[in-house]
C-alpha positions as CSV (number, residue, x, y, z in Angstrom):
1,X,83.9,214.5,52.7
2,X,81.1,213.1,50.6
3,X,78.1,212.7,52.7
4,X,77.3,208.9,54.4
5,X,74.0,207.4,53.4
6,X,72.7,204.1,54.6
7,X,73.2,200.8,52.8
8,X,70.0,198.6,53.3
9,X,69.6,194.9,51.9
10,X,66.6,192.9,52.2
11,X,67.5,189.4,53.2
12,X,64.3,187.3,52.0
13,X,64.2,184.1,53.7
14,X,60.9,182.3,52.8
15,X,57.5,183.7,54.2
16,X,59.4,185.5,57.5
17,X,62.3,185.3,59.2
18,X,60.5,184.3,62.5
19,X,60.8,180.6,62.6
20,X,56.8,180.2,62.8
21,X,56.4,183.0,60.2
22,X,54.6,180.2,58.3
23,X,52.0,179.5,60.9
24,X,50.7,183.3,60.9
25,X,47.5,184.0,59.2
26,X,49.2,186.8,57.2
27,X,51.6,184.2,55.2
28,X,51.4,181.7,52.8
29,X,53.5,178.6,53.1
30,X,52.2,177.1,49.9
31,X,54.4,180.2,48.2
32,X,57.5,178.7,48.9
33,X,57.2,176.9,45.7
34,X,56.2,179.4,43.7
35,X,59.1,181.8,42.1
36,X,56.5,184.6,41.6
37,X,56.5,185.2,44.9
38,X,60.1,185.7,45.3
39,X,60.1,188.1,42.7
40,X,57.6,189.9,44.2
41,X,59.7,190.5,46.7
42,X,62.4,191.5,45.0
43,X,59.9,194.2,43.0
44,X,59.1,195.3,46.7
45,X,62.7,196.0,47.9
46,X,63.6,197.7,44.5
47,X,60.3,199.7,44.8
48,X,62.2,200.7,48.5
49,X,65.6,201.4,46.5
50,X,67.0,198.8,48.8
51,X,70.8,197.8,47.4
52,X,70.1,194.6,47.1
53,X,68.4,191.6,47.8
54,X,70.2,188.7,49.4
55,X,69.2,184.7,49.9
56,X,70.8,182.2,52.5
57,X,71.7,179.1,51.4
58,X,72.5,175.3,53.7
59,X,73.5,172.4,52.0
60,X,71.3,170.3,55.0
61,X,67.7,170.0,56.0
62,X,68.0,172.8,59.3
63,X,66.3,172.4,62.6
64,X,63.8,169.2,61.7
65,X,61.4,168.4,58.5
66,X,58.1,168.3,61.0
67,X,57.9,171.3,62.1
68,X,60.2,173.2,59.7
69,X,58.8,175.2,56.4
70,X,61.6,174.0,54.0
71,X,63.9,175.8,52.0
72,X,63.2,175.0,47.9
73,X,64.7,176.6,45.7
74,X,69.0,176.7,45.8
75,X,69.8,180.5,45.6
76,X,71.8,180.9,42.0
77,X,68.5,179.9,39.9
78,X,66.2,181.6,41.9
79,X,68.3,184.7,41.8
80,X,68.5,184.6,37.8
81,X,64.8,184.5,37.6
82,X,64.6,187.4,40.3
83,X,66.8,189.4,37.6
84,X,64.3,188.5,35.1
85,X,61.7,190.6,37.3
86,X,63.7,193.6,38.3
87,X,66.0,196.3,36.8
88,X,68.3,197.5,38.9
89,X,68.3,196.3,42.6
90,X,71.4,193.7,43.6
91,X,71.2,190.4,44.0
92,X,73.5,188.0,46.5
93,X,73.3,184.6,46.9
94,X,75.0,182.4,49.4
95,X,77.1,179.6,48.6
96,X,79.9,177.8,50.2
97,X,83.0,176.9,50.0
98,X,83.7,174.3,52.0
99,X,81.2,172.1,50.0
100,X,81.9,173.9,46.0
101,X,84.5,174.4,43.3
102,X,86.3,177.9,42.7
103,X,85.5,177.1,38.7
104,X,82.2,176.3,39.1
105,X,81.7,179.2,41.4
106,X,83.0,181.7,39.3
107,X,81.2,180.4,36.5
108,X,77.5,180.6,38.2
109,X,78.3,184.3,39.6
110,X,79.8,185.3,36.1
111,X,76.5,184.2,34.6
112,X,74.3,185.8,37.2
113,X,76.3,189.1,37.0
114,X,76.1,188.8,32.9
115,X,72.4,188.1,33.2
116,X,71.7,190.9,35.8
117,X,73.5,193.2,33.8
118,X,76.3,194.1,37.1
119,X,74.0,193.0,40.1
120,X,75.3,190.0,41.8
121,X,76.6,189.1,45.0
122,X,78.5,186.4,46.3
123,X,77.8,185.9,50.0
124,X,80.9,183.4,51.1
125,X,80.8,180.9,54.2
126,X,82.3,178.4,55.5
127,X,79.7,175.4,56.7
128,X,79.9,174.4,59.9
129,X,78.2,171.1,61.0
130,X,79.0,167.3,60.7
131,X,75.5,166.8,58.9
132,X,76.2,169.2,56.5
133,X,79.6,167.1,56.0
134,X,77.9,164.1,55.7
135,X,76.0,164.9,52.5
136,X,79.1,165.4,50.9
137,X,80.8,161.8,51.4
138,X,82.8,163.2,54.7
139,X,81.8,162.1,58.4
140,X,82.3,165.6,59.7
141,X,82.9,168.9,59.2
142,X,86.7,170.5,58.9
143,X,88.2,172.0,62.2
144,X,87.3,175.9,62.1
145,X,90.4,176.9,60.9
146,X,91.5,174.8,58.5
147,X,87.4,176.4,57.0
148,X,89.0,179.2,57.0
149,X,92.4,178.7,55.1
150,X,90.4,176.9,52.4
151,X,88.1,179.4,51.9
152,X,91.2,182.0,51.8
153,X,92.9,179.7,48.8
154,X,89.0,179.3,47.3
155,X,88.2,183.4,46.9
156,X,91.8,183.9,45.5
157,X,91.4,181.2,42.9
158,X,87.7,182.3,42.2
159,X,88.7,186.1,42.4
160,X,91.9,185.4,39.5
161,X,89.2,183.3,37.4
162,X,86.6,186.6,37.2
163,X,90.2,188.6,36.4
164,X,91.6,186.1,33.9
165,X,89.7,187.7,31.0
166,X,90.9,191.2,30.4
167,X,88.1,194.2,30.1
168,X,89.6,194.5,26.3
169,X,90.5,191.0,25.4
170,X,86.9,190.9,23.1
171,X,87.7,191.8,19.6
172,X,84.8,190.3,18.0
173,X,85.8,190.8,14.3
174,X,84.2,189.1,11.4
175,X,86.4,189.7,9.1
176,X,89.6,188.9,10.4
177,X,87.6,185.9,12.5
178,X,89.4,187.1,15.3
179,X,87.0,186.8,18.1
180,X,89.4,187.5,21.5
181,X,92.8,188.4,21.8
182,X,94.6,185.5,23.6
183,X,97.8,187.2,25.1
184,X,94.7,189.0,27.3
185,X,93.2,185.7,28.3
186,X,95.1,184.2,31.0
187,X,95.4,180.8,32.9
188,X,96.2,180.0,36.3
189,X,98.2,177.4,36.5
190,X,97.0,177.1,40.4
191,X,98.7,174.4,42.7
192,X,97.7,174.8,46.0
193,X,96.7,173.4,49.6
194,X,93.7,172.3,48.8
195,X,93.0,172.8,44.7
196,X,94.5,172.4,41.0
197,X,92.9,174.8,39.1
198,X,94.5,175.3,35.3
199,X,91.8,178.4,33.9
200,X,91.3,180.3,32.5
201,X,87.3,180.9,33.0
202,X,85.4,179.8,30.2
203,X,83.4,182.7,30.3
204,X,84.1,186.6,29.0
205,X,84.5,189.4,31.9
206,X,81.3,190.1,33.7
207,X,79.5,193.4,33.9
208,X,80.9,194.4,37.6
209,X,84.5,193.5,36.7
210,X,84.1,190.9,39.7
211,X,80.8,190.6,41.5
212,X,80.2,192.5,45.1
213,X,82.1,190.2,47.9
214,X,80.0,189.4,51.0
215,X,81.1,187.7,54.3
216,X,79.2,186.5,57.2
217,X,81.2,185.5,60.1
218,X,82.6,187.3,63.3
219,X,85.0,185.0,64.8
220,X,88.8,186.0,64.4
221,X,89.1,184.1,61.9
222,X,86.1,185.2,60.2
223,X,87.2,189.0,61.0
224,X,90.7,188.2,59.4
225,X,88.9,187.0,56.5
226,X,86.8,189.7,56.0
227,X,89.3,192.5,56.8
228,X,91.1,190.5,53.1
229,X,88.3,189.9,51.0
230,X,84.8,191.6,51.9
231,X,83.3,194.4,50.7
232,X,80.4,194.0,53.0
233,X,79.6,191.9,55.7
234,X,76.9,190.6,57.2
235,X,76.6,190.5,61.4
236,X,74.2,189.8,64.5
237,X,74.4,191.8,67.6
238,X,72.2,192.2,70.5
239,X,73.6,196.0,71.8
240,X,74.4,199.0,70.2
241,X,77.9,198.4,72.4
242,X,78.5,194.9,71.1
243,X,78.1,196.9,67.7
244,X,80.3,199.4,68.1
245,X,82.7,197.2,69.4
246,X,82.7,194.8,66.3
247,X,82.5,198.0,63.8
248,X,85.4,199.5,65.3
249,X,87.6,196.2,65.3
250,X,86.6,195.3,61.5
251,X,87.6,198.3,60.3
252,X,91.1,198.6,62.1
253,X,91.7,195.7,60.8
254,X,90.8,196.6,57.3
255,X,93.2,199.7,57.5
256,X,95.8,196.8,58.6
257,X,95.7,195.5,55.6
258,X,95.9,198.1,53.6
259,X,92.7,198.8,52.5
260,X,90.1,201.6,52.3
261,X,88.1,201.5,55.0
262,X,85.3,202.8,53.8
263,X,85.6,200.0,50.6
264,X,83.7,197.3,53.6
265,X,80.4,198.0,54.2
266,X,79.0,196.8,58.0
267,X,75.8,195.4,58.0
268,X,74.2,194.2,61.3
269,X,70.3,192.2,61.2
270,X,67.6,193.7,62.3
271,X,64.1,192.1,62.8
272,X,62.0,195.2,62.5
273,X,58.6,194.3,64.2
274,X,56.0,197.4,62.5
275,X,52.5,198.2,63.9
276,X,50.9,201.7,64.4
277,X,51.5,201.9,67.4
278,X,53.8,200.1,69.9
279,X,50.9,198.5,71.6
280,X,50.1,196.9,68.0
281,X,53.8,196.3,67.5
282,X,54.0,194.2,70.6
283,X,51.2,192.3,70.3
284,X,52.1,190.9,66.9
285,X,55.6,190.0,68.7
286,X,53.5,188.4,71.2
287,X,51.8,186.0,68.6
288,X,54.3,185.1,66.5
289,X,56.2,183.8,69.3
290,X,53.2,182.0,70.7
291,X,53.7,180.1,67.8
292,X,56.6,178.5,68.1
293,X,57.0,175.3,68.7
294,X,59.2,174.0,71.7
295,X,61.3,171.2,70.3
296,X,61.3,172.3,67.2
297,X,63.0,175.5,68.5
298,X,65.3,173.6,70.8
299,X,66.8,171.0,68.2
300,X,67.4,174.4,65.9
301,X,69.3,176.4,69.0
302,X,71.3,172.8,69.7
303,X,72.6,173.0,66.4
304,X,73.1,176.9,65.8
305,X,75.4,176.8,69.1
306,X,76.8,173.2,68.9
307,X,75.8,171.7,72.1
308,X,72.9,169.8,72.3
309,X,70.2,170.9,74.8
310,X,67.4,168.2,74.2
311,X,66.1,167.0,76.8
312,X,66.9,170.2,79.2
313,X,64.4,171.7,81.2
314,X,62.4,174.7,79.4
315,X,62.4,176.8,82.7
316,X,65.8,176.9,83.6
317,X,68.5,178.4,82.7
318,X,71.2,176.9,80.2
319,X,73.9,174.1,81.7
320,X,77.4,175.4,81.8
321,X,78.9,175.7,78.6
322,X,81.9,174.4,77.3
323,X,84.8,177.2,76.3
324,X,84.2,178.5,72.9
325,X,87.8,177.0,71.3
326,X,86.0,173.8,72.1
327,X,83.2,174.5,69.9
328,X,83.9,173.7,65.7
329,X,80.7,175.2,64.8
330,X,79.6,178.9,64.3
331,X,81.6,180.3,67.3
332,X,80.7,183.5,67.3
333,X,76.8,182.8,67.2
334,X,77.1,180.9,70.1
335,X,79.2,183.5,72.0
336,X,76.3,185.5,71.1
337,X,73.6,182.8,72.8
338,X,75.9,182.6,75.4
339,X,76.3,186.5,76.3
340,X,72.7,186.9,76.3
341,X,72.0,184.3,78.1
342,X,74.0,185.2,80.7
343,X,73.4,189.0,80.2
344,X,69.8,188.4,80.9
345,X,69.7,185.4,83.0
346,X,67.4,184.0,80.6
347,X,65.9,180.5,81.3
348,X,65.6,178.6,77.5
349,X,62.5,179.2,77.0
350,X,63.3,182.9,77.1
351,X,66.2,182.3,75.0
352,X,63.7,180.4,72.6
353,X,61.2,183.4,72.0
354,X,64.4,186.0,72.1
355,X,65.7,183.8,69.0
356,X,62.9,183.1,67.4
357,X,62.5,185.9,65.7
358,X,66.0,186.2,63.8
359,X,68.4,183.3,65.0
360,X,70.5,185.6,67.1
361,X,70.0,189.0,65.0
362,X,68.2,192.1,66.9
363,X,64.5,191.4,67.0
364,X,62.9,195.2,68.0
365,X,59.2,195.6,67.8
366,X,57.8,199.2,67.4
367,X,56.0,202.0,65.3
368,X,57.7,203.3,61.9
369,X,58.9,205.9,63.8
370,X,60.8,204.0,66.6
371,X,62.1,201.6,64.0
372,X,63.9,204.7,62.2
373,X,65.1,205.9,65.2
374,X,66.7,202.5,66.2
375,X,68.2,202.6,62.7
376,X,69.5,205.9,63.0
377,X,71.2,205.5,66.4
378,X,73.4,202.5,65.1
379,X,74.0,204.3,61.9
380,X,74.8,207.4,63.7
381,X,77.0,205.9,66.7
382,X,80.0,204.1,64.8
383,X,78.1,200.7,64.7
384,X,76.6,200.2,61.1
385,X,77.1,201.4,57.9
386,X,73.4,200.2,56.6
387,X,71.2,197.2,58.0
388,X,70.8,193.8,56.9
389,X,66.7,194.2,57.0
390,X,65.1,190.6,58.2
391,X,60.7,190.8,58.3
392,X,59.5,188.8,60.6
393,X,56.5,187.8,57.5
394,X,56.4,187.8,54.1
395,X,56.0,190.0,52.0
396,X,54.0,191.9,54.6
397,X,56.9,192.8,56.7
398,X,58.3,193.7,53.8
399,X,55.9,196.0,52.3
400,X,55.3,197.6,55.4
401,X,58.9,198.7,55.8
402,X,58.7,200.0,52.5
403,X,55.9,201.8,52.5
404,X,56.4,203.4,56.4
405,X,59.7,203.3,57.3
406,X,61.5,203.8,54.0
407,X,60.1,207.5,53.9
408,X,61.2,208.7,56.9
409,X,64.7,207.7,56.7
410,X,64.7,209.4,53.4
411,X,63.1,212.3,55.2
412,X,65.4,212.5,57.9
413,X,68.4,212.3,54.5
414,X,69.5,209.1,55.7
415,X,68.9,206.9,52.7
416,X,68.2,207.4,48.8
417,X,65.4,208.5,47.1
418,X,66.2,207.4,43.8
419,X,69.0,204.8,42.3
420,X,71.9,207.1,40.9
421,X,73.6,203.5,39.6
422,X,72.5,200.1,37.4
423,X,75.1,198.2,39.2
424,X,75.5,196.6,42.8
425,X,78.8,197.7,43.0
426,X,77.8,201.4,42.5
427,X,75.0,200.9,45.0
428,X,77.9,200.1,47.8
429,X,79.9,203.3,46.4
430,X,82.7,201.3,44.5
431,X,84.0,201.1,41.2
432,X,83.7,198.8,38.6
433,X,86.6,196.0,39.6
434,X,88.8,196.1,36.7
435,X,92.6,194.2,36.9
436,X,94.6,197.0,37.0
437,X,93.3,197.9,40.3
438,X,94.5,194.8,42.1
């Protein structure tokens, strides 16, 4: 049996991923315009031999415009210009489909894939959130399920557009004039639920063959989903048992359906918080959450959960929930506030600073060493195969994992020293997707 290393992805989200990342004295808000400072990220993570670098993506303003640093750039451009600035380190994007074509998405990861020369991503989710709806001519968002059937018709269509160019349909000859072979260019002919799609794509077969699939959600559904379509997923837990528990279950029910379970990758968040020394570690913990603002944080937990917790008092605990079928949002994030909450016996403010940090993902503070060890136990115990790597600042966070805590999981034979692939696909250990091999 080949021997397991870790799969680690950088997921840049402005100048931190703690929501008053922009407030610290070590970041610069001002950069969130500025493309040179995402692609000195991505320089940074490929300087780690990170697999990839992935961006988020909303289609609403989140949480509110006073108090929020604001997302800029949509992640498909920015991406293409990252490519520009690297050479070999992956690149996923978000985009959804609730709220986008399968033709237009299979055109935009085709060009990124062609442009990267074999390094792109596609992240898929299904938006929940009526204000997300409403900037798409709809009053709310669908019911959770129905997200979820679309999206299953959406990945097949934009799956058989990547495949509807052969790998040898290219002739390219001058003489003849001949410059594809049609019988290898195929269309659709799609009628379904929800789209018409005729094809073919009006663009050659990209690099990877199809571009790495990502998923995000852990509800069943999402876990059905994933267990069909990923080839790595993105997850939050707050306990190494919660994490075994959803590693296990995701991959029975990838052998269910037939596929390799070692062909999805399982990637949990983790906030590392570096100092020298744990003392140092803590204290920066202490002061980042010192400046976060209260209703700012409260209006972003209303809608990450779906209820709305305005007006409720800081130091108590939260009111009684309703059951989670009841909730059309992100249900398993806010089985996740929930669990904790109850876990802990947190009041909101507690719940305010314990989110703060990553929305929900595993915020641990501690000294390079610790950090590795935390990374190792998961990776070790059955409850990741690599880590979804979320710095609390930017690029500080970043360099310092990098520079400290990159070595010694290399030193400990955990994680690469050196890229043995130009493709994201070969970064995740899988083959270029080619149609035969449906």
């Amino acid at each position: 049996m080949p021997e397991r290393h870790l799969h680690l992805n950088a997921f840049l989200m402005g100048v931190g991923h703690h929501e008053a990342a922009w407030r610290h004295p070590a970041t610069d808000p001002h950069s969130l315009t500025d493309v040179r400072h995402f692609q000195n990220l991505a320089r940074i993570a490929e300087r780690g031999t990170f697999d990839s670098v992935f961006l988020a993506d909303g289609v609403q303003v989140w949480g509110d415009i006073e108090h929020t640093a604001a997302q800029v750039f949509e992640p498909i451009t920015l991406l293409t210009a990252m490519a520009t600035a690297t050479t070999r380190i992956g690149l996923i994007a978000t985009v959804s489909t609730s709220y986008s074509e399968p033709y237009n998405v299979a055109r935009w990861f085709s060009s990124l894939d062609h442009i990267s020369g074999g390094r792109a991503g596609w992240n898929i989710v299904t938006t929940a959130g009526d204000r997300s709806a409403q900037n798409f001519s709809r009053d709310a968002a669908a019911e959770h399920a129905e997200r979820y059937e679309r999206a299953a018709e959406f990945v097949d269509i934009t799956t058989r557009l990547w495949d509807s160019w052969d790998p040898d349909a290219l002739v390219v000859d001058k003489a003849s004039g001949v410059y594809a072979d049609q019988g290898k260019v195929r269309e659709l002919g799609h009628q379904g639920r929800f789209y018409q799609v005729r094809g073919p794509l009006n663009a050659i077969r990209s690099p990877q063959g199809r571009p790495l699939l990502v998923q995000a959600g852990s509800s069943e559904d999402g876990k059905t989903f994933a267990a069909q379509h990923a080839e790595a997923v993105f997850t939050a837990h707050q306990t190494l048992e919660s994490a075994q528990a959803f590693y296990r279950d995701l991959k029975a029910r990838v052998a269910d359906a037939g596929r390799d379970q070692d062909g999805l990758k399982v990637l949990p968040g983790i906030v590392p918080v570096l100092g020298s020394t744990q003392a140092k570690a803590e204290r920066l913990a202490r002061e980042l959450d010192e400046l976060i603002v209260p209703v700012r944080a409260v209006r972003q937990l209303s809608e990450m959960i779906g209820v709305d917790l305005t007006g409720h008092p800081l130091d108590q605990r939260l009111p009684d929930l309703p059951p989670v079928q009841r909730i059309n949002g992100a249900k398993s994030r806010f089985e996740l506030v929930r669990d904790l909450a109850e876990r802990e016996q947190l009041t909101l403010r507690q719940i305010l600073s314990r989110l703060g940090g990553g929305r929900g993902h595993q915020v641990v503070a501690g000294t390079p060493d610790s950090i590795a060890d935390h990374i190792q136990l998961w990776f070790d115990n059955g409850a990741a195969d690599g880590f979804n790597i979320m710095p609390p600042l930017l690029p500080s966070g970043l360099e310092e994992f990098v520079e400290t805590v990159v070595p010694r999981l290399r030193e400990r034979g955990l994680f690469r020293t050196h890229y043995t692939g130009s493709t994201l696909r070969e970064h995740y250990g899988l083959s270029q997707f080619t149609p035969a091999a449906v």
